[in-house]
Phi, psi and omega in degrees: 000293175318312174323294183301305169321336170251347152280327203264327201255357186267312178310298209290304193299331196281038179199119196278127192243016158315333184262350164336117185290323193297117186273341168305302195273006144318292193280354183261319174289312160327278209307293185329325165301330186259076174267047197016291199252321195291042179262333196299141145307139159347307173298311213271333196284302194297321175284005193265320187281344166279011183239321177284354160319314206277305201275332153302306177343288177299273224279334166278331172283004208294130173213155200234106177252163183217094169054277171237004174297217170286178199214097162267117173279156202306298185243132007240036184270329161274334166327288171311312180290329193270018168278283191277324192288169201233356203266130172312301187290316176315315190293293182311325174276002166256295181335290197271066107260355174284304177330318193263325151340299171221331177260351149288352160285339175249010165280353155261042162265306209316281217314295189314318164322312175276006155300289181281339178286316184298328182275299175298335134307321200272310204305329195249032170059044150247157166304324172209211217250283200296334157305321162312288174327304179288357198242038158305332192257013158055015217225082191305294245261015202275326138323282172321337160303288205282009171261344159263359169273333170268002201268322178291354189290295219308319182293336162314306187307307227287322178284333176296320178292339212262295153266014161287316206280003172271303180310323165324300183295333165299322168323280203245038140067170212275332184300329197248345175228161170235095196295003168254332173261187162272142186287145171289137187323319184274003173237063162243018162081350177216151225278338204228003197017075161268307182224139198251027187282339157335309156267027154328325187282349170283303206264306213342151192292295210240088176312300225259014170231137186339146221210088186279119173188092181313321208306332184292325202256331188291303177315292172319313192273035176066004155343105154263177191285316176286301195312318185289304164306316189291352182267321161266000152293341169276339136347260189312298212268034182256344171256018160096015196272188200244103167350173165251135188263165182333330187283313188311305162291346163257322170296351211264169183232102180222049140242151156279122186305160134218148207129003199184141180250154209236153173277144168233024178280165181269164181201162129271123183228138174235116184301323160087022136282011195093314181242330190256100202232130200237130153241175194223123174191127155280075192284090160344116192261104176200179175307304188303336183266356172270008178265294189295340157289317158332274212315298172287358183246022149270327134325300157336285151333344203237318170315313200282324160296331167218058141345299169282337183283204192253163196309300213286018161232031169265073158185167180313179166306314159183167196318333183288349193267318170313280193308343176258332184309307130354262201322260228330303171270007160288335152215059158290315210270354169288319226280154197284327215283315179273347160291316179273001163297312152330246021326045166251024185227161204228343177204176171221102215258144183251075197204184184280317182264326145312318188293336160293307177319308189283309196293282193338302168294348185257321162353304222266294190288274163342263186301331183298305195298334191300299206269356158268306186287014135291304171328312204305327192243009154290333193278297186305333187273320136358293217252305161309291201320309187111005161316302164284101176296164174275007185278022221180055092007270196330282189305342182296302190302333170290300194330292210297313211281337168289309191312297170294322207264316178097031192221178179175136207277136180324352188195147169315140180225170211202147180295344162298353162252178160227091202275318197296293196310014148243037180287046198340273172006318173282320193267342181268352176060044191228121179295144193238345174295326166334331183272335173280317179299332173281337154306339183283291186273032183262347164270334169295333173307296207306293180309359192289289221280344206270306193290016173276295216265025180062033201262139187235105145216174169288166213275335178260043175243335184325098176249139122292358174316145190066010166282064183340306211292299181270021185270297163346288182288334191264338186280326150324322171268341153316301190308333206287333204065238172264331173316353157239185128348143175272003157307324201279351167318301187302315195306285172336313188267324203236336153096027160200153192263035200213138187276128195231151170277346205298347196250359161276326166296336153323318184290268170290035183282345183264320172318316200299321194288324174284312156317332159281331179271001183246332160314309156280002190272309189252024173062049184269163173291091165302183174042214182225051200288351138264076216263351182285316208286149186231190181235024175238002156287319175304310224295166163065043161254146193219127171286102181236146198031035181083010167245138216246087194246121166285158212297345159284336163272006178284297186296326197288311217281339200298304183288359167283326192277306167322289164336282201305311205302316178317292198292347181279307157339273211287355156307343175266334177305297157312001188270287172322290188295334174278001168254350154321270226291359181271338194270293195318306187282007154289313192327279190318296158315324182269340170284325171305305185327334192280303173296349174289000000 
């Protein structure tokens, strides 16, 4: 593959095509000119795919035993614990054994890895690994974008955290949360606290009002992992979209084998005949994983619309549009009003307190989610440039995650760790900002699609199932691939070319208004104005003189008070005899003064 890739990309450079009238075979010599890793020598080429061969590897097989007992791999058994279980340590002890697992396991591969990536970016005239990356989006303003779409996020994140972080604390009491600081990392229900829907049952708004949570009715009614595809193809061809063809249901792996360890993050793969398009996911019968098949057979959806174009315009508009097509019809495929049209909701209440309940939970996943997917390749972009040494790996990577996510990790960490390599993403060499961006323009998608299918109700009550009209407008813009700008994409689907926040605050404008009102109700704190406190500097603290001291500056003020307290002693004993001794020789004086 890297061989075609360096023959075709060698061809493609002998031709200076800036003055090209065809802006297609423009845009085909561009990409083709640009061949990412096979720019390497042969040697270096080889030594690259082995080392990212070597570090997917170490994450997939990656397991956490508790001493000569058992052994859990991330899916679906640490998943599951940091999903359901409520117990601090059971949580702390799965956290930090996947970290010691897999991502202090590949850090001494990463340097060299960002060595050789960094080279093979300059060979295809970017400066570096992350300049490369951006400028997939075609976009000179393109930092500057995504800072100011998270700069419009952020007050939303900051309230939403704000009231996790109280429950938290009612849960697990002032030793382990700090209603001033940032939460510890390991009690948001995901393995990377990327998405916190997992403790909806902590938070929840409205306890005693409808609770959207397919998993319970999918188990009962015997729901499988095949049954979880054929509900989203039907889904996609209910807008007039393209079936899944034969190959797909007999090659996909959308179970975990057994006898053999499997990478189990999910994916989609396109084979590039035409016909054969694949996904691989070790799939779970629950709500979430009814999301994330959507997510992946949007991929697919997106293989399958363009199809037809020439290779080197088989792919998104750019990386963030591929990742949102999915999200779009996941949430429509959320909404109480199309769970329970499945049957997997038994009623649907129309009321002020259900409708909180359900954004909280679409909240939970969605918003929870922004500012780690910014972090993840500000920290990587960083780290290509050289801002980030490798002697500071870690600590950079704390940096980023208080600073945006507003966390910090449960137990100490040391540059002997590599907390990002345990990230499938990282060691897999898969750019992650794409995720952020597809949170944005997936709701300017929703809102598009909605008003395609005449729907005037609010936007997060919206299903488009069954609409041809908006099945129409998004498969047009599919077709395109790559072949155009992703503006003129963008154009297409929403009738302005520019990635914008308004329609997703649009979406959550009644979470956001309940949440300010309730945040002030209980007097919370934004942000993280304690920003030091941890929670293994808390355990074992003591209240000494009205200040929150560990037990070792606790035992220093006792013997510091002892002290003082001695010497406030024997000074007053010294005090006393010279003022004895000051009486007596007034005594004395005035009786001689007297015999005079």
């Amino acid at each position: 593959m890297s061989a075609h890739t360096l023959k075709h990309g060698m061809q493609a450079r002998q031709f200076d095509y800036s003055d090209f009238q065809d802006q297609s075979v423009r845009r085909i010599l561009k990409k083709l000119s640009d061949i990412e890793r096979a720019a390497l020598p042969e040697l270096e080429l080889k030594e690259y795919n082995n080392i990212l061969s070597d570090m997917e590897t170490t994450y997939s097989v990656a397991k956490v035993c508790k001493g000569q007992g058992k052994c859990y791999p991330l899916d679906p058994d640490l998943t599951d614990i940091l999903a359901k279980s409520r117990d601090y340590d059971e949580l702390l002890f799965s956290w930090k054994g996947w970290r010691d697992a897999s991502g202090k396991e590949i850090k001494s591969k990463y340097k060299r890895y960002v060595e050789l990536s960094n080279k093979a970016a300059r060979l295809n005239g970017h400066p570096d690994n992350g300049a490369f990356w951006r400028s997939l989006y075609e976009t000179p303003t393109f930092e500057a974008d995504l800072e100011q779409l998270y700069q419009q996020l952020q007050p939303l994140y900051l309230n939403l955290h704000a009231y996790v972080r109280r429950a938290l604390y009612n849960k697990y009491g002032q030793e382990r949360i700090n209603l001033k600081g940032p939460i510890p990392a390991h009690l948001l229900g995901n393995m990377w606290a990327q998405s916190w829907s997992n403790i909806f049952d902590l938070v929840t708004p409205y306890p005693s009002a409808t609770k959207v949570d397919a998993t319970p009715a999918m188990q009962k009614q015997g729901w499988t992992p095949e049954k979880m595809f054929q509900e989203s193809d039907k889904f996609f061809t209910s807008l007039g979209l393209i079936a899944m063809p034969p190959e797909f249901w007999a090659k996909s792996m959308i179970e975990k084998p057994a006898g053999r360890e499997v990478v189990c993050h999910a994916s989609a793969w396109d084979f590039y005949n035409r016909k054969d398009f694949r996904i691989k996911q070790c799939t779970v019968v629950n709500m979430d994983d009814l999301i994330t098949v959507h997510h992946e057979m949007g991929h697919v959806q997106y293989f399958l619309q363009y199809k037809d174009q020439p290779i080197s315009f088989r792919d998104g508009a750019n990386p963030g549009f591929h990742e949102a097509i999915g999200d779009v019809m996941a949430l429509s495929v959320s909404t109480p009003k199309h769970l329970h049209g499945i049957g997997l909701l038994d009623r649907v209440e129309d009321n002020n307190e259900s409708d909180i309940n359900y954004l909280m939970s679409i909240a939970l996943d969605k918003i929870a989610f922004l500012p780690f997917g910014y972090l993840m390749d500000q920290w990587r972009w960083k780290v290509f440039d050289g801002r980030i040494r490798e002697d500071e790996y870690n600590q950079q990577w704390w940096n980023l995650r208080l600073k945006y996510q507003g966390l910090c990790p449960p137990v100490p960490r040391s540059e002997d760790d590599f907390d990002p390599g345990a990230k499938f993403h990282i060691p897999a060499n898969v750019p992650y900002v794409r995720y952020f961006v597809s949170f944005v323009i997936q709701f300017q998608f929703h809102q598009a699609l909605c008003k395609a299918a005449g729907d005037t109700g609010p936007l997060h009550k919206c299903d488009i199932y069954q609409s041809k009209e908006a099945g129409t407008l998004l498969a047009n813009a599919m077709k395109l691939g790559f072949s155009k700008p992703w503006p003129e994409a963008m154009q297409l689907i929403t009738g302005q070319p520019n990635m914008s926040a308004d329609a997703l605050m649009t979406y959550f404008k009644p979470l956001t208004d309940w949440l300010i009102q309730e945040n002030t109700r209980t007097r919370e704190t934004l942000g993280w104005p304690e920003y030091n406190w941890t929670p293994y500097h808390a355990a074992g603290r003591v209240n000494f003189l009205g200040m929150s001291l560990d037990s070792n500056q606790a035992a220093a003020g006792q013997w510091i008070l002892l002290v003082l307290g001695l010497l406030l002693f024997i000074a007053t004993i010294v005090l006393g005899v010279k003022f004895r001794s000051s009486r007596r020789r007034a005594h004395k004086s005035g009786s001689q003064m007297e015999l005079k």
